[in-house]
DSSP file (Angstrom, degrees, kcal/mol; ACC not computed):
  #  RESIDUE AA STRUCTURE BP1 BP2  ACC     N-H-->O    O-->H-N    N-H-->O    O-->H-N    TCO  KAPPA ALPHA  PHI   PSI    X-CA   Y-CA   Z-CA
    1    1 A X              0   0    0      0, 0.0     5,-0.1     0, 0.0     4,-0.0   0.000 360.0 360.0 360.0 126.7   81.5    1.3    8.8
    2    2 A X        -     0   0    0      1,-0.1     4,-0.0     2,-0.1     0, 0.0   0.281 360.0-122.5  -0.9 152.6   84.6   -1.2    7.6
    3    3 A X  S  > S+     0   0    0      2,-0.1     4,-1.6     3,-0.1     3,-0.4   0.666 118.4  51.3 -49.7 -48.4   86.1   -1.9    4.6
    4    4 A X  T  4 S+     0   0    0      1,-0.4    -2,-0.1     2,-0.3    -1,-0.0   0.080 103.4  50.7-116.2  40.2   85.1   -5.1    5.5
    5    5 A X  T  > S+     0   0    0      3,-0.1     4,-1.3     2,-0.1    -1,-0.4   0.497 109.7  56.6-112.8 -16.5   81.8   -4.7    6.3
    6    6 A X  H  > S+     0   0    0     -3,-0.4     4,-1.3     2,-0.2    -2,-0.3   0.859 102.8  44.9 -37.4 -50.3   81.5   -3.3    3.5
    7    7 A X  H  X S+     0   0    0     -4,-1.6     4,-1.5     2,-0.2    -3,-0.1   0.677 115.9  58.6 -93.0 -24.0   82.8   -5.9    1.1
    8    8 A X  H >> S+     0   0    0     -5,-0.3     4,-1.8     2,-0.2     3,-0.5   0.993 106.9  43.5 -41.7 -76.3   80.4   -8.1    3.5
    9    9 A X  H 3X S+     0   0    0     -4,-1.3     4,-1.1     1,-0.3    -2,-0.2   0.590 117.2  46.2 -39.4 -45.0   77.5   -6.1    2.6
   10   10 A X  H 3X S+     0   0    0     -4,-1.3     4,-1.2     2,-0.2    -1,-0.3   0.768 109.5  52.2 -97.9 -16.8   78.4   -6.1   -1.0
   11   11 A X  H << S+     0   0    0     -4,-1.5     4,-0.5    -3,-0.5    -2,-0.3   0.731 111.1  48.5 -61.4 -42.4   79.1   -9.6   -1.2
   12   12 A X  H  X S+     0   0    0     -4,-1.8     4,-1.9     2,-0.2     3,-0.3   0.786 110.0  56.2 -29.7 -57.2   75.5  -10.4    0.5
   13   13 A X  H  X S+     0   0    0     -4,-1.1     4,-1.2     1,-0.3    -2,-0.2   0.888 108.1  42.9 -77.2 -58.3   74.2   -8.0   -2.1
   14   14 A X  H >X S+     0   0    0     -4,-1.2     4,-2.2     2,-0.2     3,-0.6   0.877 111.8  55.2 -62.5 -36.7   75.6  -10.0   -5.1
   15   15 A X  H 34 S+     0   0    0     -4,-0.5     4,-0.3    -3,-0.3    -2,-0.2   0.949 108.0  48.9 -53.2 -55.7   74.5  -13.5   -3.6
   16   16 A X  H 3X S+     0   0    0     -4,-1.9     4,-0.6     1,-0.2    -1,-0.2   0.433 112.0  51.4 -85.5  -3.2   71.2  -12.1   -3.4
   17   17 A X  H <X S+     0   0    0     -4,-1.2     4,-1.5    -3,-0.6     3,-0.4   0.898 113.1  46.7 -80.3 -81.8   71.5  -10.8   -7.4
   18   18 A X  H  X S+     0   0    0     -4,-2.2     4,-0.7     1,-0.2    -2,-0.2   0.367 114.2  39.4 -64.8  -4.2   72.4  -13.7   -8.4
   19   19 A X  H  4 S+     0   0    0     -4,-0.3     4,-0.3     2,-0.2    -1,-0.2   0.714 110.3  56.2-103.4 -16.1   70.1  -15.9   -6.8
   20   20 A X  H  < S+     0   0    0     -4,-0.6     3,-0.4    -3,-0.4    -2,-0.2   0.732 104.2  64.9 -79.8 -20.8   67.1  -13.5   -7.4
   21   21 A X  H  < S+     0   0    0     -4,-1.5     2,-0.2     1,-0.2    -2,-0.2   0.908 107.4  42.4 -48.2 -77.4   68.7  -14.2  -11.5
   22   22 A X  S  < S+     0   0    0     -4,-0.7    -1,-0.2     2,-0.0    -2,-0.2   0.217  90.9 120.8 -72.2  -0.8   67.7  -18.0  -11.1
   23   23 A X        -     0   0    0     -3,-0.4     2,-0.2    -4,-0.3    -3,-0.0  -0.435  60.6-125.5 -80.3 132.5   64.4  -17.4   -9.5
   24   24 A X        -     0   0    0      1,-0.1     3,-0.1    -2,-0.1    -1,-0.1  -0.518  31.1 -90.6 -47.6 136.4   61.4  -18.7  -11.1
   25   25 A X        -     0   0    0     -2,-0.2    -1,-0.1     1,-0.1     0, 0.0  -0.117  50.1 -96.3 -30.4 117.6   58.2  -16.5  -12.0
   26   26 A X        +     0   0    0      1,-0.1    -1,-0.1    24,-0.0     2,-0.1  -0.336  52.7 169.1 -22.8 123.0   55.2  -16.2   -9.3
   27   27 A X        -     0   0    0     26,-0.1     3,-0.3    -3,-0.1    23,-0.1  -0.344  29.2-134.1-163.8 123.9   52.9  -18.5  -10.0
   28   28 A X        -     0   0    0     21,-0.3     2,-1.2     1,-0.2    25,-0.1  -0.020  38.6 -90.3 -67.5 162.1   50.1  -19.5   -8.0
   29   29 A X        -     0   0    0      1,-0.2    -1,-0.2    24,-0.1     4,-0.1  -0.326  32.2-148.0 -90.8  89.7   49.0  -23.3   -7.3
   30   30 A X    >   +     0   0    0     -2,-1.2     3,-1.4    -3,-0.3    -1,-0.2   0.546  56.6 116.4   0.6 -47.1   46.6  -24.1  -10.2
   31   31 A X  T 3  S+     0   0    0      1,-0.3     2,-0.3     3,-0.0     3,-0.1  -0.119  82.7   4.5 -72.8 170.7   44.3  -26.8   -7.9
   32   32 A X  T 3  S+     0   0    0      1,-0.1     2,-0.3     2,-0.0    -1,-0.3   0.409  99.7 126.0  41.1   4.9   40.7  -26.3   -7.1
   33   33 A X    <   -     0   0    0     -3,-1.4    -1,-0.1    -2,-0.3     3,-0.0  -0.682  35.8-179.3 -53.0 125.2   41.0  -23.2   -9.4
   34   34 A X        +     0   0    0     -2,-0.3     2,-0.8    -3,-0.1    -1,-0.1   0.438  65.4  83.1 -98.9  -4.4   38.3  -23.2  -12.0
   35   35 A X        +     0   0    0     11,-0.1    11,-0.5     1,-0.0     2,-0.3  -0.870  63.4 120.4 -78.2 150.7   39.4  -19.9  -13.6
   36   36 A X        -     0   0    0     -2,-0.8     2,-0.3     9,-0.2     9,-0.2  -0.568  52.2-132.2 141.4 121.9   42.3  -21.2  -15.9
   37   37 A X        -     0   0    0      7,-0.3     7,-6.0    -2,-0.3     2,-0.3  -0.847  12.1-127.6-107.5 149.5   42.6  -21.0  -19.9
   38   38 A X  E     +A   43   0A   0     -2,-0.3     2,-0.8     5,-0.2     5,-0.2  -0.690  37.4 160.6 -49.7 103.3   43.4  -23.4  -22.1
   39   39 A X  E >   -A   42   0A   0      3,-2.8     3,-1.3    -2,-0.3    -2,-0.0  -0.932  67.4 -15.4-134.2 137.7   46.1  -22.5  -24.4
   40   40 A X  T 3  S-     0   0    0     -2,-0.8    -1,-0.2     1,-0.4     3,-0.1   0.972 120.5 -70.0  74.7  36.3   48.5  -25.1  -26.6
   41   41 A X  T 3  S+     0   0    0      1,-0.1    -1,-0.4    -3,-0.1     2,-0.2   0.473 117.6 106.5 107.2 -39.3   47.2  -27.5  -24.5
   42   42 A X  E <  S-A   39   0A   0     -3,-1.3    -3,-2.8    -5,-0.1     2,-0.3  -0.394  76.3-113.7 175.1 132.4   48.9  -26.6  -21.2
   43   43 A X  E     -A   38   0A   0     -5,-0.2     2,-0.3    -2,-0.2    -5,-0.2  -0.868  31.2-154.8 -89.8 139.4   46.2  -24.6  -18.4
   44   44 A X        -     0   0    0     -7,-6.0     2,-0.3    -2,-0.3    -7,-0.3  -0.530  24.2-111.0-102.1 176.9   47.4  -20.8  -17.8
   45   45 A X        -     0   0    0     -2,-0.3    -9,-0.2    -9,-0.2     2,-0.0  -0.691  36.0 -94.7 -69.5 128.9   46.4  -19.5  -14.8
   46   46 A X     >  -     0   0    0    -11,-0.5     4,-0.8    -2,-0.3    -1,-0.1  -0.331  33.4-113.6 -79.6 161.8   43.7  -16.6  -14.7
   47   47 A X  T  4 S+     0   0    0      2,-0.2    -1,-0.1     1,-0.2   -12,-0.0   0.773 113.7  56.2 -80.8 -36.2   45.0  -13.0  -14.6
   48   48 A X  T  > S+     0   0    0      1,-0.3     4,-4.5     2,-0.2    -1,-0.2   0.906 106.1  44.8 -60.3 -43.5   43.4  -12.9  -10.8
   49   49 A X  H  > S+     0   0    0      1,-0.3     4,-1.6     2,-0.2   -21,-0.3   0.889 106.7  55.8 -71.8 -19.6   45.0  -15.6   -9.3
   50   50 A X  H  < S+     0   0    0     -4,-0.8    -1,-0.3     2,-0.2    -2,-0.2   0.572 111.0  48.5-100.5   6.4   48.2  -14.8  -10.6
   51   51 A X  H >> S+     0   0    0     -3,-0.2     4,-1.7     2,-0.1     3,-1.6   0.796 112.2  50.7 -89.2 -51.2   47.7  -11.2   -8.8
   52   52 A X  H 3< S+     0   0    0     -4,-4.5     4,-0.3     1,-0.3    -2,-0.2   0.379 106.6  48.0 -67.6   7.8   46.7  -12.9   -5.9
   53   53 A X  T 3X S+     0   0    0     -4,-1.6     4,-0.8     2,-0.2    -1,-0.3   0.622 112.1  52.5 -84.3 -37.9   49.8  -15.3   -5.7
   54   54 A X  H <> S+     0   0    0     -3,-1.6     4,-2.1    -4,-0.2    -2,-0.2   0.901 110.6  53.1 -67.8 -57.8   52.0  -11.8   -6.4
   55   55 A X  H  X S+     0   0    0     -4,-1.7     4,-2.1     1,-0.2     5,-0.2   0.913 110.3  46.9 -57.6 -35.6   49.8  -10.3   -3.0
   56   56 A X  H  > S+     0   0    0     -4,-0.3     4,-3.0    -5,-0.2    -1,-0.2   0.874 110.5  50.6 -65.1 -37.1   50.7  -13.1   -1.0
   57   57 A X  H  X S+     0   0    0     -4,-0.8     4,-2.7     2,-0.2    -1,-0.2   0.686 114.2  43.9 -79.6  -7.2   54.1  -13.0   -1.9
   58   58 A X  H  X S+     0   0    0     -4,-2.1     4,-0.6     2,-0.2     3,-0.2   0.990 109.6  49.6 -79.8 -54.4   54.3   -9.7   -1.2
   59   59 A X  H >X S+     0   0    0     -4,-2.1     4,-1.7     2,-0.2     3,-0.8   0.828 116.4  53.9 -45.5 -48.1   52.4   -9.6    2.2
   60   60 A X  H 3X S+     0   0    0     -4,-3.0     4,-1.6    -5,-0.2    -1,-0.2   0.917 108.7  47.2 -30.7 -64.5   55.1  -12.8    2.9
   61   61 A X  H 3X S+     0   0    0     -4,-2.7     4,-0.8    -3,-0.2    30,-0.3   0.584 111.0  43.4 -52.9 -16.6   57.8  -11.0    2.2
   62   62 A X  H <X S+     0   0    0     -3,-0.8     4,-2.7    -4,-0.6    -2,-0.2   0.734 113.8  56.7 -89.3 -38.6   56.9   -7.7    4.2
   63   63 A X  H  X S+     0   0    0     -4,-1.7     4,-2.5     1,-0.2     5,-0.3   0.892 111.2  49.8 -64.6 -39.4   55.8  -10.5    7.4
   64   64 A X  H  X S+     0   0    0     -4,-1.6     4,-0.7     1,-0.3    -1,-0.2   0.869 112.7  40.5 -87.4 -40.8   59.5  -11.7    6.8
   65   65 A X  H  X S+     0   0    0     -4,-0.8     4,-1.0    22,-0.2    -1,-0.3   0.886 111.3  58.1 -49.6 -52.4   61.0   -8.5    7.0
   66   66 A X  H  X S+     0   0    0     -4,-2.7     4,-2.6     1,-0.2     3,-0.4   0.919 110.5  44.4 -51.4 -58.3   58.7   -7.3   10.0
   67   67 A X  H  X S+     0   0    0     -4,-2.5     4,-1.0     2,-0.2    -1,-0.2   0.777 112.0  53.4 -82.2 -24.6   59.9  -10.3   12.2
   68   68 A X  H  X S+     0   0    0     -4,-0.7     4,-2.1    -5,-0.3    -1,-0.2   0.819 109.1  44.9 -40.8 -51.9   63.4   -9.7   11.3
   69   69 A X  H  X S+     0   0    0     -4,-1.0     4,-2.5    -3,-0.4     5,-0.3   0.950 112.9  53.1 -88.6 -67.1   63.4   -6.2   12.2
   70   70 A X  H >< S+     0   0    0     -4,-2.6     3,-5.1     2,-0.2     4,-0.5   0.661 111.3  47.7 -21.1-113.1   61.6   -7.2   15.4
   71   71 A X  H >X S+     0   0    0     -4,-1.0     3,-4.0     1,-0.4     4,-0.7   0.312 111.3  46.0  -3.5 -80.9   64.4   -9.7   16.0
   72   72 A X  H 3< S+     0   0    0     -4,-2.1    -1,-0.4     1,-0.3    -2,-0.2   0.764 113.1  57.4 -64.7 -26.5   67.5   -7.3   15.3
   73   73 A X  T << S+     0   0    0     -3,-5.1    -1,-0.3    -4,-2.5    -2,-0.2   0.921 106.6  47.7 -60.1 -41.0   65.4   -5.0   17.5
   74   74 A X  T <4 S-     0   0    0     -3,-4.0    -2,-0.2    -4,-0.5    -1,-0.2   0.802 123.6 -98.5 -57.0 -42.0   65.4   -7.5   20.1
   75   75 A X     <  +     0   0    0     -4,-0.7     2,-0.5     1,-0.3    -3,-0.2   0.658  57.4 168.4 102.0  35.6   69.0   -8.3   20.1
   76   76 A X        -     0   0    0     -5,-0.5     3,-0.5     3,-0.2     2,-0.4  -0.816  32.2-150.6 -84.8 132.9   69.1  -11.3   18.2
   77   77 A X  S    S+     0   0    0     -2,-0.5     3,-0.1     1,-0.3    -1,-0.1  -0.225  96.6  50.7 -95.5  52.1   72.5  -12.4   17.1
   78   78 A X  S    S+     0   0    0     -2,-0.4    -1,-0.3     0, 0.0    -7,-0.1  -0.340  92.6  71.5-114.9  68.9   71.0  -14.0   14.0
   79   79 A X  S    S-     0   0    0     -3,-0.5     2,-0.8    -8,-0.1    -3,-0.2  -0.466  78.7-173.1-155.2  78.8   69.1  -11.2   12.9
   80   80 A X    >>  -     0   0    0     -3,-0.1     3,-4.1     1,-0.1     2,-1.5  -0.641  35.9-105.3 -77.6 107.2   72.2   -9.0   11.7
   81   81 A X  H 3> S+     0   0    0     -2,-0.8     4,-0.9     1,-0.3    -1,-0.1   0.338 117.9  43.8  33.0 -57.2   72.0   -5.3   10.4
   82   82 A X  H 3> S+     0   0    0     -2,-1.5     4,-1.0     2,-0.2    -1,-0.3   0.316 110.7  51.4-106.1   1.6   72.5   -6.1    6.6
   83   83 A X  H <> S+     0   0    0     -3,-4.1     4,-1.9     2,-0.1     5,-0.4   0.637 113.7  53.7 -96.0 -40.1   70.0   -9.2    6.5
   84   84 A X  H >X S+     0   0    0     -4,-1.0     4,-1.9     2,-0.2     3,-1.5   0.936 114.3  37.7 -17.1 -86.1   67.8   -6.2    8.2
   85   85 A X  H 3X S+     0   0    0     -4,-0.9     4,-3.5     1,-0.3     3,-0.4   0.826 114.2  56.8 -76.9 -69.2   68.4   -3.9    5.5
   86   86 A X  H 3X S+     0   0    0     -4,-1.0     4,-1.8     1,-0.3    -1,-0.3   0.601 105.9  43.9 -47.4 -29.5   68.3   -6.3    2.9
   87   87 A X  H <X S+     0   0    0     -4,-1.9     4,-2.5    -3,-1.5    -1,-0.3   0.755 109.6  55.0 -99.1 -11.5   64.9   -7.8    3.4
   88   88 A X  H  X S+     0   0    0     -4,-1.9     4,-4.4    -5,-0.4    -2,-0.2   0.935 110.7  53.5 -66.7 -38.0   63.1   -4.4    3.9
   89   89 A X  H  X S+     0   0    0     -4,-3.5     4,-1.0     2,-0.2     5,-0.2   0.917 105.9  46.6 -40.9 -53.7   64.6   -3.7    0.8
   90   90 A X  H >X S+     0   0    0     -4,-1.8     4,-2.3     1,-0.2     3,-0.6   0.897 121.2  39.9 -59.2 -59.4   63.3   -6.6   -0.9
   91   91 A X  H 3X S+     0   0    0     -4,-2.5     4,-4.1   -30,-0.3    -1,-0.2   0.947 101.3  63.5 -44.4 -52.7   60.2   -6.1    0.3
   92   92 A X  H 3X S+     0   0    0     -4,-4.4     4,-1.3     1,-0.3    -2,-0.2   0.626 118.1  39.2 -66.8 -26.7   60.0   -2.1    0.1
   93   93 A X  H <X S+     0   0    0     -4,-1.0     4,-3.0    -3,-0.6    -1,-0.3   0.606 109.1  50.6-114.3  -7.3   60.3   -3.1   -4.1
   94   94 A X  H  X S+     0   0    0     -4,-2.3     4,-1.3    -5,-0.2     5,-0.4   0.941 114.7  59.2 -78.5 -45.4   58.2   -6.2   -4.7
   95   95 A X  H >X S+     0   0    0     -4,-4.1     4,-2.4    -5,-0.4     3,-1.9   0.886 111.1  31.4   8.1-101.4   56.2   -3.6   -2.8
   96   96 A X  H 3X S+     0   0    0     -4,-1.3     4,-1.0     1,-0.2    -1,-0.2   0.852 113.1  62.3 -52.1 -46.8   56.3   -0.8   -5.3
   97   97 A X  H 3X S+     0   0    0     -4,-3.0     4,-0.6     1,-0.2    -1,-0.2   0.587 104.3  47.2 -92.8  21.1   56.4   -3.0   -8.1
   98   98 A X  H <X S+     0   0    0     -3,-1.9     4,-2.1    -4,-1.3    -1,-0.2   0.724 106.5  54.9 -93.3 -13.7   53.1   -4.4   -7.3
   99   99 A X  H  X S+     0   0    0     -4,-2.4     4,-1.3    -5,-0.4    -2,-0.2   0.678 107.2  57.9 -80.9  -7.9   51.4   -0.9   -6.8
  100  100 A X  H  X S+     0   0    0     -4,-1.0     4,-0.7    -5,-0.3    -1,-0.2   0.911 106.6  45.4 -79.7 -31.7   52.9   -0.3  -10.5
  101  101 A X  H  X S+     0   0    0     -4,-0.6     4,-1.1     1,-0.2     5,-0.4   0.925 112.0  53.4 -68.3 -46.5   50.9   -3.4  -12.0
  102  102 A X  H  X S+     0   0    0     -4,-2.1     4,-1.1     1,-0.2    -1,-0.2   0.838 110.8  44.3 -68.9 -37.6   48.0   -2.2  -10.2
  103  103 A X  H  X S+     0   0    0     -4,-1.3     4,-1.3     1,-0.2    -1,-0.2   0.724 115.1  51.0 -70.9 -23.8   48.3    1.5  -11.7
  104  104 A X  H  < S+     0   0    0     -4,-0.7     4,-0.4    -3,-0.3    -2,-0.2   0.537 104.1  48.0-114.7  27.0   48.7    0.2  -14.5
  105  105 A X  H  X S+     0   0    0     -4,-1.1     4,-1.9    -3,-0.2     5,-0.4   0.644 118.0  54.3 -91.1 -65.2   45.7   -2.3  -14.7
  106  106 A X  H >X S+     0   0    0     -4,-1.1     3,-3.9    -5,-0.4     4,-1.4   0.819 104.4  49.7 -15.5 -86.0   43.9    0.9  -13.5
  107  107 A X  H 3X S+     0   0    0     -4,-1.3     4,-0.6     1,-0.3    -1,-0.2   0.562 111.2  44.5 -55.7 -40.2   45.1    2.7  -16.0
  108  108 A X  H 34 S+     0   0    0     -4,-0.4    -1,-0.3    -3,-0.2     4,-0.2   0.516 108.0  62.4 -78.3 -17.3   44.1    0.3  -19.0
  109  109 A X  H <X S+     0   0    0     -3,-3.9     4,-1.1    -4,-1.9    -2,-0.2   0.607 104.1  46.5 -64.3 -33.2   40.9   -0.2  -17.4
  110  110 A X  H  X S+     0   0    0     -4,-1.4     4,-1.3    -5,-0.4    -2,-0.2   0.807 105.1  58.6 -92.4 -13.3   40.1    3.6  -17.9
  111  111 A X  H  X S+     0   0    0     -4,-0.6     4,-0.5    -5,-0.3    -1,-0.2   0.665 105.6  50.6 -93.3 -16.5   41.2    3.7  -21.3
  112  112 A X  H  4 S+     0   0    0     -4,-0.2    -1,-0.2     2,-0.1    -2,-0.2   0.538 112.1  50.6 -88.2  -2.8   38.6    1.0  -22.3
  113  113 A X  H  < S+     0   0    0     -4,-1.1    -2,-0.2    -3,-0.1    -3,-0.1   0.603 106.3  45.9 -82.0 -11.4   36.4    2.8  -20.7
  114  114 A X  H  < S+     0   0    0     -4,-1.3    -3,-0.1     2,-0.0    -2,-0.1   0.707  86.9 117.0 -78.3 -27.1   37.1    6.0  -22.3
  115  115 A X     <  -     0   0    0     -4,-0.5    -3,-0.1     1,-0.1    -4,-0.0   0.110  68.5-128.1 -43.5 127.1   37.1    4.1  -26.0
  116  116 A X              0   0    0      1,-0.1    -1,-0.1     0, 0.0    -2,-0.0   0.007 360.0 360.0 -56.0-163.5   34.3    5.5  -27.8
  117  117 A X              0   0    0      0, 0.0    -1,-0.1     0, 0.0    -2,-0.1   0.475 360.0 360.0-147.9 360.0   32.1    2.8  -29.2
């Protein structure tokens, strides 16, 4: 590979840093939900929806990757190599860090169950 597909690549990389800085929090759309607390005032969003707003985005992201990779497979000239790479990535760790919430929702689940009483 280049220098200057490299400095592409790392320049991509940084875009995608800095916009992933500015990003708003998950959070799923509030109507025709009844589970939703009160707090200050202000409705939060129940703990469920706002894991199933996280699964959606993940399963999105992975769909967006999939067809991507499909694409570059194909021999589509907009589905280049490091937009490839990038979005399996992206996936491959919203990925992992939802199986982490989930181990450790597990994990706090078994330790209130273990509590004596």
């Amino acid at each position: 590979m280049s220098d200057l597909n490299i400095a592409n690549v790392l320049s991509q990389i940084r875009s995608l840093r800095e916009q992933a800085a500015g990003m708003q929090p998950i959070t799923p759309p509030v109507s025709g939900s009844t589970s939703t607390a009160a707090v200050g005032g202000s409705k939060m969003p129940a703990f469920g929806d706002v894991l199933k707003g996280a699964l959606d985005q993940v399963s999105i992201s992975q769909g967006a990757a999939a067809k991507l990779q499909e694409g570059f497979q194909l021999g589509d000239p907009r589905a280049d190599l490091p937009s490839v790479m990038l979005a399996m990535q992206k996936s491959q760790v919203s990925f992992r860090a939802l199986v982490e919430v989930r181990n450790r929702v597990v994990q706090a689940y078994q330790d209130v169950m273990n509590m004596p009483i």
